[in-house]
Backbone as ProteinMPNN parsed JSONL, in Angstrom:
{"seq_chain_A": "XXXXXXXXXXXXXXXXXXXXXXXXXXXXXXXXXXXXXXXXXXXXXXXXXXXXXXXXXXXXXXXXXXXXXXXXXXXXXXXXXXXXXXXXXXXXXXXXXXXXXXXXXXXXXXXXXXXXXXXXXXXXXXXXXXXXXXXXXXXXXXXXXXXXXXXXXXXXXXXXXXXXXXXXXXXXXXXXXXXXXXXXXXXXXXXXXXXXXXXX", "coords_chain_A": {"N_chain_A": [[4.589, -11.356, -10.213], [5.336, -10.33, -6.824], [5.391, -7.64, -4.374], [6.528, -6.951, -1.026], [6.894, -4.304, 1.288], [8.903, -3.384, 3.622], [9.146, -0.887, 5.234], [11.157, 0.98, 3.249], [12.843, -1.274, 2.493], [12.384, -4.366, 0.788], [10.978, -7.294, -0.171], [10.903, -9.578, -2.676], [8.322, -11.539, -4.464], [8.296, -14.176, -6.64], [8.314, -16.241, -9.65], [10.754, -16.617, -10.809], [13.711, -16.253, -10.517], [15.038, -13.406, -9.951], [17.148, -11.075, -11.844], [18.714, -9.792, -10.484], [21.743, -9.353, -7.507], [20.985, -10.278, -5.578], [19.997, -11.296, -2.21], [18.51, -14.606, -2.337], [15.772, -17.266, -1.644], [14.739, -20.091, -2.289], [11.534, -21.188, -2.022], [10.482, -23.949, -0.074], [9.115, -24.968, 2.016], [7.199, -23.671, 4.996], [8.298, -23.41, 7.619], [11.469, -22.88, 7.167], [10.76, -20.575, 5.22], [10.029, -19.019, 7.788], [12.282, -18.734, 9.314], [13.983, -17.601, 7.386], [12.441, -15.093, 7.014], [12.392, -13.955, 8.731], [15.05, -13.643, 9.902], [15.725, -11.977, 7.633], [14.367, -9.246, 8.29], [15.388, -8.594, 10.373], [17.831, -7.983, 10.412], [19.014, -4.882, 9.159], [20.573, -4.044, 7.064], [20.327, -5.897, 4.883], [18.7, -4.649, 1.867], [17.61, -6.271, 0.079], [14.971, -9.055, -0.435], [14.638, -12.092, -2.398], [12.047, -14.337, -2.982], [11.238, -17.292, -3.963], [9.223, -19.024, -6.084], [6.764, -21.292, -8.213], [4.542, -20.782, -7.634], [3.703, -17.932, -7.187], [1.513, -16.221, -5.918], [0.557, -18.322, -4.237], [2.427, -18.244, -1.607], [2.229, -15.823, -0.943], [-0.395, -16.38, 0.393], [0.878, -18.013, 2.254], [2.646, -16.848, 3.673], [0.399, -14.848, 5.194], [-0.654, -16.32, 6.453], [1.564, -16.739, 8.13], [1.573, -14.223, 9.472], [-0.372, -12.018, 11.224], [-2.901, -10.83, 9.459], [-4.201, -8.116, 7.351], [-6.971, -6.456, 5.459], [-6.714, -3.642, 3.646], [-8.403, -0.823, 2.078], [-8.436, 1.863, -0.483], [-7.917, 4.931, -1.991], [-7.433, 6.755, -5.199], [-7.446, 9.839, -6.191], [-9.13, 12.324, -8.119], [-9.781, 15.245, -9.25], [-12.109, 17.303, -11.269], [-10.546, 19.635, -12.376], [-8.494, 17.721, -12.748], [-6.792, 17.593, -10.682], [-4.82, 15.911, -8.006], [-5.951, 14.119, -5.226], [-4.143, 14.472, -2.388], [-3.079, 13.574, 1.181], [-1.433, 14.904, 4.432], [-0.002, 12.242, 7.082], [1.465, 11.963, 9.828], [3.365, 13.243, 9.269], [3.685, 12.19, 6.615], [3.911, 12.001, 3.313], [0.309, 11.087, 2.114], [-2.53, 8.744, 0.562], [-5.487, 8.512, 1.3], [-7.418, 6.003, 2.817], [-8.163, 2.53, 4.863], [-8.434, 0.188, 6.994], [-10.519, -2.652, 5.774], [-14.148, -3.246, 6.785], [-16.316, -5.401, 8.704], [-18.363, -7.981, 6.232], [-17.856, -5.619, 3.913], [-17.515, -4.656, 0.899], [-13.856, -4.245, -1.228], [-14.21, -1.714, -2.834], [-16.998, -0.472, -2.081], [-15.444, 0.026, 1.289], [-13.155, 1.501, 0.312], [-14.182, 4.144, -0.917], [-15.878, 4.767, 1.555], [-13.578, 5.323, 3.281], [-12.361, 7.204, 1.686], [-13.951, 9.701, 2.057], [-14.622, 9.521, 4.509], [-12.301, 10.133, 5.555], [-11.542, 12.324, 4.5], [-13.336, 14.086, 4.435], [-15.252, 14.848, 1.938], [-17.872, 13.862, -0.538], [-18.898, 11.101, -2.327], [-17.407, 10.421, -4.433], [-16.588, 8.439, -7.007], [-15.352, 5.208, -8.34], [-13.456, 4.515, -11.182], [-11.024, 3.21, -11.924], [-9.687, 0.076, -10.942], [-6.749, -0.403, -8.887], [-3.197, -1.384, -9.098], [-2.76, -3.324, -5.945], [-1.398, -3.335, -2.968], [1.461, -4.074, -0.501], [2.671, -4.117, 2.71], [4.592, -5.049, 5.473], [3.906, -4.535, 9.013], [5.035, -3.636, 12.645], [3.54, -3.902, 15.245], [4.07, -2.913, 19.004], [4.213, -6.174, 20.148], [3.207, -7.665, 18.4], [2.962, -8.706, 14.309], [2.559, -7.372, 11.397], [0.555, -8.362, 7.998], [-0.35, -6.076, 5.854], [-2.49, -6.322, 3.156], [-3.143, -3.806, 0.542], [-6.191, -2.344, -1.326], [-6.45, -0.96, -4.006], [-7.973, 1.656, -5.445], [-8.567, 4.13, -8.557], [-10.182, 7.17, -8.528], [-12.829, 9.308, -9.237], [-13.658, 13.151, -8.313], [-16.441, 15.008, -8.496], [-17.488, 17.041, -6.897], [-17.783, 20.036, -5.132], [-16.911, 20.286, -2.827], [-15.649, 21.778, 0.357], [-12.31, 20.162, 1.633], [-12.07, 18.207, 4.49], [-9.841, 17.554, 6.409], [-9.498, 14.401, 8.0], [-8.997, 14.48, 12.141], [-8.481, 12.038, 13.623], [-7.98, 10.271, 12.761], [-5.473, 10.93, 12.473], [-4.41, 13.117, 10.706], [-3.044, 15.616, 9.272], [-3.077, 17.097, 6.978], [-5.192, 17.6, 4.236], [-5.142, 18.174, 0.644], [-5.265, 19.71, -2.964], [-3.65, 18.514, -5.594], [-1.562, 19.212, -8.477], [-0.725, 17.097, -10.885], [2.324, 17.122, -11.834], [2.977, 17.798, -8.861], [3.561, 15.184, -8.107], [5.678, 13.926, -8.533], [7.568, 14.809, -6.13], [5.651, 14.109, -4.008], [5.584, 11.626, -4.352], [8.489, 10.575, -3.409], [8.403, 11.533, -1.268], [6.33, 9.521, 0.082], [5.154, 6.562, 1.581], [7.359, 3.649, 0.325], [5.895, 1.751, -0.956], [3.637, 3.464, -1.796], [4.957, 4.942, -3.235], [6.051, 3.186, -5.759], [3.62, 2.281, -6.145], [2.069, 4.804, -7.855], [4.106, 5.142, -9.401], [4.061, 2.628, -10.844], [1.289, 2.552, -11.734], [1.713, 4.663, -13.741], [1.331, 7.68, -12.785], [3.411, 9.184, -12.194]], "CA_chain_A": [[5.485, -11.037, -9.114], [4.323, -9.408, -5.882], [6.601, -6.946, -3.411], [5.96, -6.603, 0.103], [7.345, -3.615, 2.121], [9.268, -3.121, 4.614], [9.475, 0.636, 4.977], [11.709, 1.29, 2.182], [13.116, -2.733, 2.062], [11.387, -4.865, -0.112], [10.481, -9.193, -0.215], [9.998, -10.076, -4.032], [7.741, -13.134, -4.147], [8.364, -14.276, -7.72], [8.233, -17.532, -10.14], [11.31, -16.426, -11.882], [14.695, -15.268, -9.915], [15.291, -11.697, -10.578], [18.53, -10.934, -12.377], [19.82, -8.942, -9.635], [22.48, -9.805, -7.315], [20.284, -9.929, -3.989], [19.659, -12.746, -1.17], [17.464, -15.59, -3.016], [15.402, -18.219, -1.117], [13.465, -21.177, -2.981], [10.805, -22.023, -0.994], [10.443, -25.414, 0.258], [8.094, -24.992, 3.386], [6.894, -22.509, 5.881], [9.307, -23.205, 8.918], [12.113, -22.319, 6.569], [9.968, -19.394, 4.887], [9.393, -17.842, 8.569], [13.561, -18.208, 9.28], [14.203, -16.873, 6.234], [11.484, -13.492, 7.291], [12.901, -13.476, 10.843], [16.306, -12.948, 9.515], [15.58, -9.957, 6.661], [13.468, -8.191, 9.187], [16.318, -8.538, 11.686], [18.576, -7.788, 9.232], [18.389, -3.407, 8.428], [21.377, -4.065, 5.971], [19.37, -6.674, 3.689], [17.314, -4.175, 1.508], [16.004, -6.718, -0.808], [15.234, -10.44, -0.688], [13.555, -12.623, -3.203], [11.155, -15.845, -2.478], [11.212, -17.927, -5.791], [8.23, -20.152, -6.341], [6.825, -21.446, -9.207], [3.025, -20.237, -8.236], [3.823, -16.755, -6.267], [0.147, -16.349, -5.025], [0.627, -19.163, -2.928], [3.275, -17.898, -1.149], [1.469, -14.26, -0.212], [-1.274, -16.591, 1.592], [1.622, -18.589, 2.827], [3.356, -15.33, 4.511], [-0.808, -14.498, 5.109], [-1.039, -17.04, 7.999], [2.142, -16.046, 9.493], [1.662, -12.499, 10.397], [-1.896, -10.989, 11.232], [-3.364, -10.654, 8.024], [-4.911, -6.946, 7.399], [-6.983, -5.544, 4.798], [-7.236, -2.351, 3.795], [-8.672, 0.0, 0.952], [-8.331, 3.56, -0.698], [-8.135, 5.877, -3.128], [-6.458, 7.726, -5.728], [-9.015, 11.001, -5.971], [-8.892, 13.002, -9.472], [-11.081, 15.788, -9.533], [-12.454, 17.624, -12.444], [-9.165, 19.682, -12.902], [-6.735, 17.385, -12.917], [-5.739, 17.34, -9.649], [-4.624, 14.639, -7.504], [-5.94, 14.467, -3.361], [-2.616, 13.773, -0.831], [-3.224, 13.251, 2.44], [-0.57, 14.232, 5.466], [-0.517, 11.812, 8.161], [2.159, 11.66, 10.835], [4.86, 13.631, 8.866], [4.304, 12.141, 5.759], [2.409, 12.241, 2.595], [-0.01, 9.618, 2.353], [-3.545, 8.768, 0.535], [-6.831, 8.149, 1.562], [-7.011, 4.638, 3.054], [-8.428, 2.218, 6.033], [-8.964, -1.609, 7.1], [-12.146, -3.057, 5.552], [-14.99, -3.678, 7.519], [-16.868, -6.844, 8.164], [-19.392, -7.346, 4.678], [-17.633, -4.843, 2.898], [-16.239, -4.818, -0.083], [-12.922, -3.296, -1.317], [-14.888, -0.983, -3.156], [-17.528, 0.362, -0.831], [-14.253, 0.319, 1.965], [-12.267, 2.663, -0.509], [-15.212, 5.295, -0.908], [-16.124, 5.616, 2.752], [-12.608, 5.756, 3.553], [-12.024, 8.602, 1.416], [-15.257, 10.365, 2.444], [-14.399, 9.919, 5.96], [-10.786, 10.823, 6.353], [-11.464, 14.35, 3.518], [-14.736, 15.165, 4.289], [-16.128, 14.976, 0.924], [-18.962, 12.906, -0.587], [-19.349, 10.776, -3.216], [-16.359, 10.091, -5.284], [-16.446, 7.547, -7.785], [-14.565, 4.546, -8.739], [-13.471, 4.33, -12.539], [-10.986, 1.497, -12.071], [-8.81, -0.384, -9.909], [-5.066, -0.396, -9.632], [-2.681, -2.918, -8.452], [-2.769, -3.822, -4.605], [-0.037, -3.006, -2.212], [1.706, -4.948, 0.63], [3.771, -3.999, 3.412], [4.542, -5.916, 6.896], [4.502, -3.835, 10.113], [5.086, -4.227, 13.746], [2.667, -2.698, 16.465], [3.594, -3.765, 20.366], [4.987, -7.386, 19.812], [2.575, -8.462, 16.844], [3.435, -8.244, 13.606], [1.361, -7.527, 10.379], [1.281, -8.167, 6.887], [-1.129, -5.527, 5.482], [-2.896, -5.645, 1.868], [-4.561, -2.73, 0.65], [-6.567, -2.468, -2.375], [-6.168, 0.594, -4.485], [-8.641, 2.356, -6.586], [-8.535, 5.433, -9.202], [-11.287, 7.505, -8.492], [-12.965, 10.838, -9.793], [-14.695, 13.607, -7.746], [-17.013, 16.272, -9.388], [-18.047, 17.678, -6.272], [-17.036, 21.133, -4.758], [-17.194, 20.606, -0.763], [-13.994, 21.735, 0.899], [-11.728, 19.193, 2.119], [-11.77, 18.746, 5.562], [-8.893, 16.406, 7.209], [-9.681, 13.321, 9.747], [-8.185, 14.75, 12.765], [-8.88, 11.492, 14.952], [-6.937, 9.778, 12.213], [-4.054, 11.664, 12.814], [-4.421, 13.762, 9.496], [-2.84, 16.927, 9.803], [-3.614, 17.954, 6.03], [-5.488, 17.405, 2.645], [-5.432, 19.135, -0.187], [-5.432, 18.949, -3.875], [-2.416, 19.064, -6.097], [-1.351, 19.257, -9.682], [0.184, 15.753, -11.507], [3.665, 17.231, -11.652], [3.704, 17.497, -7.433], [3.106, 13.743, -7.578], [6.954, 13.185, -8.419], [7.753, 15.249, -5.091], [5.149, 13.367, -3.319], [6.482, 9.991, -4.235], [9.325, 11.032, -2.859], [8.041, 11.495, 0.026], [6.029, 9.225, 1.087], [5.904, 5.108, 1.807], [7.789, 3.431, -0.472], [4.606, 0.945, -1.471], [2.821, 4.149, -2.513], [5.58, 5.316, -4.466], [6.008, 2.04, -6.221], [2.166, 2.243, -6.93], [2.379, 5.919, -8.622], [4.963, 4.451, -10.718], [3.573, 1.616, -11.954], [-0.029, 3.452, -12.603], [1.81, 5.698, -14.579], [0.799, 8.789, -12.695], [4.577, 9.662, -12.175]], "C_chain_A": [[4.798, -10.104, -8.124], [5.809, -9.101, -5.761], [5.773, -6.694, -2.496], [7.393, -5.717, 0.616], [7.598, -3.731, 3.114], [9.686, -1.848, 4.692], [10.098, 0.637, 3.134], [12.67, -0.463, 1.815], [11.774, -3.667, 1.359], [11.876, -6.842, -0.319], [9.719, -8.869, -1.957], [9.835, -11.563, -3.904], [7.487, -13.433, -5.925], [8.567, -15.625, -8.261], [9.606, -17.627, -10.703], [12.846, -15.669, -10.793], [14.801, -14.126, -10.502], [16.877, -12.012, -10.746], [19.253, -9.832, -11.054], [20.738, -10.029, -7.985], [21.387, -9.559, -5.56], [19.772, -11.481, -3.441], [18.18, -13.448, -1.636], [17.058, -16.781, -1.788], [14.304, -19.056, -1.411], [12.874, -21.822, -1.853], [10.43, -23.725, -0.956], [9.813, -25.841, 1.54], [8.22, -24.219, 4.307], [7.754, -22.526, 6.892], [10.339, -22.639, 8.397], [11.901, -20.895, 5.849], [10.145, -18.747, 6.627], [11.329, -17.454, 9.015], [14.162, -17.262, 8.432], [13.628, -15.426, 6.348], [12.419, -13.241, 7.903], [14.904, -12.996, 10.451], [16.654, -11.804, 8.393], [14.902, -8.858, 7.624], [14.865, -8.182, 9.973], [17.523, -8.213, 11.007], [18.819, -5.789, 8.183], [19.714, -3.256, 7.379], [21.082, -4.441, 4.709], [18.443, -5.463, 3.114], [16.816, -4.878, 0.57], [16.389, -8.325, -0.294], [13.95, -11.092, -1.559], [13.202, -14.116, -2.746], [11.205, -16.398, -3.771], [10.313, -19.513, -5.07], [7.464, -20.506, -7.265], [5.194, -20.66, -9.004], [3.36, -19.119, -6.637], [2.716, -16.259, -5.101], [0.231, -16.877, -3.739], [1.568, -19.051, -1.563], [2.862, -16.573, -0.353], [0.2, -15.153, 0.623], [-0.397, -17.239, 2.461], [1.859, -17.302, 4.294], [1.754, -14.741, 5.43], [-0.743, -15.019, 6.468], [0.571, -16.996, 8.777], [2.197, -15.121, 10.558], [0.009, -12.431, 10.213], [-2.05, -10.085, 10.164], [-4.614, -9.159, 8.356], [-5.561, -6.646, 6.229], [-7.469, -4.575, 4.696], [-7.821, -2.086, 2.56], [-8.867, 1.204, 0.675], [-8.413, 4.032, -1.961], [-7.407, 6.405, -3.676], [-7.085, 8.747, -6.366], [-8.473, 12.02, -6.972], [-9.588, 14.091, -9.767], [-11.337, 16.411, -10.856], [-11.382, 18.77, -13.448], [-8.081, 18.955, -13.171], [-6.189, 16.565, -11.776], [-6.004, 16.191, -9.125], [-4.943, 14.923, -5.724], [-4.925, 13.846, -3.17], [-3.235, 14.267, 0.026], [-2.002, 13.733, 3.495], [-0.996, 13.689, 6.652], [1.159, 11.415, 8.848], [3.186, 11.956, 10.466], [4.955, 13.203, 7.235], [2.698, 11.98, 4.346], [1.976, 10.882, 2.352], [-1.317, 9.613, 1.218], [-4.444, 8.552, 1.527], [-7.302, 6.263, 1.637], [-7.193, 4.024, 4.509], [-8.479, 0.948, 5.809], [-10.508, -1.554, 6.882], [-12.717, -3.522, 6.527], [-15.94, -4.556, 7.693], [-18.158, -6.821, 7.537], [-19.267, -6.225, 4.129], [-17.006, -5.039, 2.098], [-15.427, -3.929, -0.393], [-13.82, -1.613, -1.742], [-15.711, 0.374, -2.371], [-16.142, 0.804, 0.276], [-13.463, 1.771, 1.667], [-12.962, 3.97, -0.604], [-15.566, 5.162, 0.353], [-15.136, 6.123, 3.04], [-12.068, 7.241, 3.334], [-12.921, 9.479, 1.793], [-14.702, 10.656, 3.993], [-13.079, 10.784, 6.542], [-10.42, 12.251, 4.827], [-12.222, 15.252, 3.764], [-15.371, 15.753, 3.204], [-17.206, 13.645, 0.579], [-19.187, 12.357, -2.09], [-18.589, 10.453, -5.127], [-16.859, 8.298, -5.901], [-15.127, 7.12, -8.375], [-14.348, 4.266, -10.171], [-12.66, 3.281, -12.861], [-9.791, 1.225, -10.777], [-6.957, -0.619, -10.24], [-4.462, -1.331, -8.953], [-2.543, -2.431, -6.326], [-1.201, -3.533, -4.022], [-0.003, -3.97, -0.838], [3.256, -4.234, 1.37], [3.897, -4.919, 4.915], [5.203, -4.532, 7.913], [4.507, -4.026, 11.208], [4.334, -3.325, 14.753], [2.809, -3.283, 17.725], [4.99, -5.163, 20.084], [3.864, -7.908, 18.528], [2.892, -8.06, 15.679], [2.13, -8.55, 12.246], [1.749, -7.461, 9.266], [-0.626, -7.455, 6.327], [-1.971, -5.473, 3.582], [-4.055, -4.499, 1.299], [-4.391, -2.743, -0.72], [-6.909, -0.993, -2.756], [-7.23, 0.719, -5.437], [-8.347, 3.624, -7.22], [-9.886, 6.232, -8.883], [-11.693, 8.523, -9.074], [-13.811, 11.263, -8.77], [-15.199, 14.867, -8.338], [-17.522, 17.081, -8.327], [-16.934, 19.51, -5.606], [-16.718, 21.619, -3.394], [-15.464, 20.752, -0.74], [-13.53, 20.873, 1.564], [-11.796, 19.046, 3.924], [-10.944, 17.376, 6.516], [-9.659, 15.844, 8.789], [-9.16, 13.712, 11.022], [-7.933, 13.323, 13.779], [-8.202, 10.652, 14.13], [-5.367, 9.642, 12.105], [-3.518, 12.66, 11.328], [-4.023, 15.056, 9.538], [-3.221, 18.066, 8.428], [-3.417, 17.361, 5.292], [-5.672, 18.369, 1.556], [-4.951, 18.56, -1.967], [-3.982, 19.56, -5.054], [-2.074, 18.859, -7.388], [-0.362, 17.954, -10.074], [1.264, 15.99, -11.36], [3.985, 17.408, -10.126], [3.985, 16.285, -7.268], [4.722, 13.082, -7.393], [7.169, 13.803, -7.05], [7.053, 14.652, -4.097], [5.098, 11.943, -2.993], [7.38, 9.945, -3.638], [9.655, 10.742, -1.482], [6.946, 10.836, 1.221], [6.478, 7.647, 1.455], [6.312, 4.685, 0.537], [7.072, 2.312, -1.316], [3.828, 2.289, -2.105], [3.364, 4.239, -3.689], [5.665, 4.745, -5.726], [4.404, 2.12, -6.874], [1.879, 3.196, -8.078], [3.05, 5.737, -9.764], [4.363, 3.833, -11.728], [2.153, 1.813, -12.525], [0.109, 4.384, -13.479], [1.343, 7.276, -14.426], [2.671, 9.818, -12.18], [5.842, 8.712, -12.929]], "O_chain_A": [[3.922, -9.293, -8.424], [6.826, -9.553, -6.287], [4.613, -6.324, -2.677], [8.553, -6.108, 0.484], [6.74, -4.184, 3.871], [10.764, -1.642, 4.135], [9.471, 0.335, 2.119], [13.095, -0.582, 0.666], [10.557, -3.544, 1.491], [12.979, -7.333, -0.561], [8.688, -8.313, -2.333], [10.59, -12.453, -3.514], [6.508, -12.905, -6.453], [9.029, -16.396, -7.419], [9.84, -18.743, -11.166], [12.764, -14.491, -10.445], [14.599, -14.013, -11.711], [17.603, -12.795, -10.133], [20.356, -9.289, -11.091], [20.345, -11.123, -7.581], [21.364, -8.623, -4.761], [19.331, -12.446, -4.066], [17.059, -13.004, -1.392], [17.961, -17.177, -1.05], [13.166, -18.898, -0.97], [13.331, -22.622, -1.036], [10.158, -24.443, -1.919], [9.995, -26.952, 2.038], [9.374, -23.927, 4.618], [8.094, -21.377, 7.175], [10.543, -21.59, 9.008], [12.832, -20.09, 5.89], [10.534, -17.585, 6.505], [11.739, -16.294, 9.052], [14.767, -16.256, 8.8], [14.282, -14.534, 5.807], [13.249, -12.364, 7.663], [15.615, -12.085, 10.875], [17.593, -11.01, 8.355], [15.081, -7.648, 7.482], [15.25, -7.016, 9.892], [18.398, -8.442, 11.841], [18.777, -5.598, 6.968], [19.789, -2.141, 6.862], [21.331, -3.82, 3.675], [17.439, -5.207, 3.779], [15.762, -4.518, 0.045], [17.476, -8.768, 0.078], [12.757, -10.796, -1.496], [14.006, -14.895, -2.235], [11.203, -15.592, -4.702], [10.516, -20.409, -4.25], [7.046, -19.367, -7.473], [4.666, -20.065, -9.944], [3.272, -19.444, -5.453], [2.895, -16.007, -3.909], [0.095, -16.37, -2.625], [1.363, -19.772, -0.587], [3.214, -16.395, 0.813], [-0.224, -14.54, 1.603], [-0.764, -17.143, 3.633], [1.349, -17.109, 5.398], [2.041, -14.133, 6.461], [-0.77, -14.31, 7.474], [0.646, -17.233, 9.983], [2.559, -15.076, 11.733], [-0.639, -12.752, 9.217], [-1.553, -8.976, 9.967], [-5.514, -9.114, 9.195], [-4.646, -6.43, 5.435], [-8.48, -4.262, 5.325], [-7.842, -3.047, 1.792], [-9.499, 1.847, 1.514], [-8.986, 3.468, -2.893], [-6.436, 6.779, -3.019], [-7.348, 8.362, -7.506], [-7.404, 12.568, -6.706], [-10.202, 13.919, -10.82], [-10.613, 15.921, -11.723], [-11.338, 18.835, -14.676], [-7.012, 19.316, -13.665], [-5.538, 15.521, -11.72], [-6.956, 15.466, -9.416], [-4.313, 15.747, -5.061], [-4.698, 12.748, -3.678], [-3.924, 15.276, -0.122], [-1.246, 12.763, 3.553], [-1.929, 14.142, 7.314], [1.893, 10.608, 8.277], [4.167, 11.365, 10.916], [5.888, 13.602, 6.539], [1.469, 11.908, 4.351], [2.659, 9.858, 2.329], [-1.301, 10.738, 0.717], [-4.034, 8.406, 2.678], [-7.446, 5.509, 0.675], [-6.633, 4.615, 5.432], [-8.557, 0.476, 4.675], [-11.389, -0.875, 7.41], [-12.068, -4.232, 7.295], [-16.655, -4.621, 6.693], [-19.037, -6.041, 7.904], [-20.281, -5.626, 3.771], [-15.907, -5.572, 2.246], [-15.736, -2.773, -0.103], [-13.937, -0.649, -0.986], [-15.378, 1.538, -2.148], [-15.751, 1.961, 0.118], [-13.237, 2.735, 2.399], [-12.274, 4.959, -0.352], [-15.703, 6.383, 0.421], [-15.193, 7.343, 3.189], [-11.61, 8.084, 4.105], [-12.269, 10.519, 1.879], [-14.438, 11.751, 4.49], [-12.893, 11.612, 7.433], [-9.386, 12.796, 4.44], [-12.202, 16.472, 3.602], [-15.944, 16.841, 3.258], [-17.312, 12.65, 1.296], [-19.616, 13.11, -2.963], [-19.006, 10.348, -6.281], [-17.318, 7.339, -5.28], [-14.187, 7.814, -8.763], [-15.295, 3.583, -10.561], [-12.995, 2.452, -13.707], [-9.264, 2.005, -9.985], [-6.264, -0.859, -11.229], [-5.093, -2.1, -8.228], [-2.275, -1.36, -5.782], [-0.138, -3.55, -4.643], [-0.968, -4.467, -0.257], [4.358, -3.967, 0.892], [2.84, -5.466, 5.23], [6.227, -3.855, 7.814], [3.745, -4.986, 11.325], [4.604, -2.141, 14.955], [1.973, -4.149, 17.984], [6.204, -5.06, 19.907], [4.3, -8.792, 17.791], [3.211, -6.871, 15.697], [1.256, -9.408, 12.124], [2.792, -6.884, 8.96], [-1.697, -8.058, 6.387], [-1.863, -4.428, 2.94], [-5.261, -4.369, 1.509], [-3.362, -2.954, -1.363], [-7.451, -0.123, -2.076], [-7.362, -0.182, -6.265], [-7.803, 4.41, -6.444], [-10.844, 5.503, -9.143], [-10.746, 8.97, -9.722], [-14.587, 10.486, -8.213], [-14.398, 15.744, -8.662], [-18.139, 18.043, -8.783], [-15.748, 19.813, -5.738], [-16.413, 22.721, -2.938], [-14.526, 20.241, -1.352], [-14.348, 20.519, 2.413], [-11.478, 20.066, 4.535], [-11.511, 16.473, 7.13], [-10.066, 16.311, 9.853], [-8.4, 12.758, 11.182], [-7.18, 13.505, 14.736], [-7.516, 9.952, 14.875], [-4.516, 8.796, 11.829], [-2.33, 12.811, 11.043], [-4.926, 15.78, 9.956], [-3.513, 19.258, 8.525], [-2.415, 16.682, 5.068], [-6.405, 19.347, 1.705], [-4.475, 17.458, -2.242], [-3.541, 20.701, -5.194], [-2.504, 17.718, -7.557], [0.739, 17.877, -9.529], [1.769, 15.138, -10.63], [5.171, 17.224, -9.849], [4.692, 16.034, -6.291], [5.069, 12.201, -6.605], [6.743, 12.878, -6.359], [7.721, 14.543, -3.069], [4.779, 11.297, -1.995], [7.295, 8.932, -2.942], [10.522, 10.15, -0.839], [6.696, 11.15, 2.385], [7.655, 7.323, 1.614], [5.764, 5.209, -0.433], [7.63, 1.947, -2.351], [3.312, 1.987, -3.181], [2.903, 3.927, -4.786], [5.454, 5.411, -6.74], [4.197, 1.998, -8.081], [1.507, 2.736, -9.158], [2.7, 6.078, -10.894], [4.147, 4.131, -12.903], [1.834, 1.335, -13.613], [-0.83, 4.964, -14.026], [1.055, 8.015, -15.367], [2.748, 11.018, -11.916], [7.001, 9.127, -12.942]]}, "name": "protein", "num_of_chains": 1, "seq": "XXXXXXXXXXXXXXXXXXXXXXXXXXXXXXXXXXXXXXXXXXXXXXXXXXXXXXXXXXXXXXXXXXXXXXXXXXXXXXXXXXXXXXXXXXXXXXXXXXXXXXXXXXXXXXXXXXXXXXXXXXXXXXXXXXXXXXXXXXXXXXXXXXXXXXXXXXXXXXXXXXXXXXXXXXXXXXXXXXXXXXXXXXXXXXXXXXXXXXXX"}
């Protein structure tokens, strides 16, 4: 099963209806799939709707070539205490995280990213965590973003120093138990990620 974001609304793309009582739509071809978007997006009452298809995948490249397909990659930064890096960006808490660049892989992507928007060097990847999806609107285009998440560790001791050209207003490093307060508070795809990594 995937979930794509909409702020805090959520598209489950699943093989299997979910037992809950929320607006179902068996796919049966993309013109119907984009009515079916165009009316949950237009829609700020709908907070959930589910896609039911027997191979779910196919359905996230489906949705892929509707909207301007993005990806991104980042980090989840551990250092040798414990702690966990957050990010604020534009009011809210965020990670460490950018669109890949052409011949990069998630990987590399995820470690400059964090390098660039902390101002440290050299964090390592120990493993990968599940992928996130949200759809957003910039202008009149609309996007469906995936970003690929990593765990990382950093042993180094440089002080943090926030992206400002990012729009980063502050990083810093915080103890596992802020993380429920920081779920909290930020997108509801992070939160969802935190969760299901088991770090809250």
């Amino acid at each position: 099963m995937y979930k794509v974001f909409y702020n805090d609304r959520i598209v489950f793309i699943t093989d299997k209806p979910l037992k809950k009582d929320i607006d179902k739509h068996i796919f049966c071809d993309k013109k119907s799939l984009i009515q079916v978007l165009n009316v949950f997006e237009n829609s700020p009452e709908k907070k959930e709707l589910q896609i039911v298809h027997k191979y779910p995948k196919e359905i996230v490249k489906v949705i892929a070539g509707i909207y301007t397909y993005i990806e991104a990659a980042g980090g989840i930064v551990i250092n040798t205490k414990g702690e966990f890096l957050a990010i604020k960006r534009l009011g809210k808490w965020d990670f460490p995280k950018g669109k890949i660049e052409v011949n990069e892989t998630p990987e590399i992507a995820a470690i400059r990213e964090v390098e660039e928007e902390c101002g440290i060097v050299g964090p390592v990847i120990k493993k990968e965590l599940d992928c996130t999806f949200h759809f957003y609107q910039s202008g009149e285009k609309r996007f469906l973003k995936k970003t690929f998440w990593f765990e990382m560790y950093y042993e180094g001791t440089k002080n943090l120093k926030p992206q400002a050209e990012e729009m980063i207003e502050f990083a810093g490093w915080f103890k596992k138990s802020a993380l429920k307060k920081i779920a909290l508070e930020t997108y509801s795809s992070l939160g969802d990620l935190l969760e299901k990594s088991g770090y809250v």
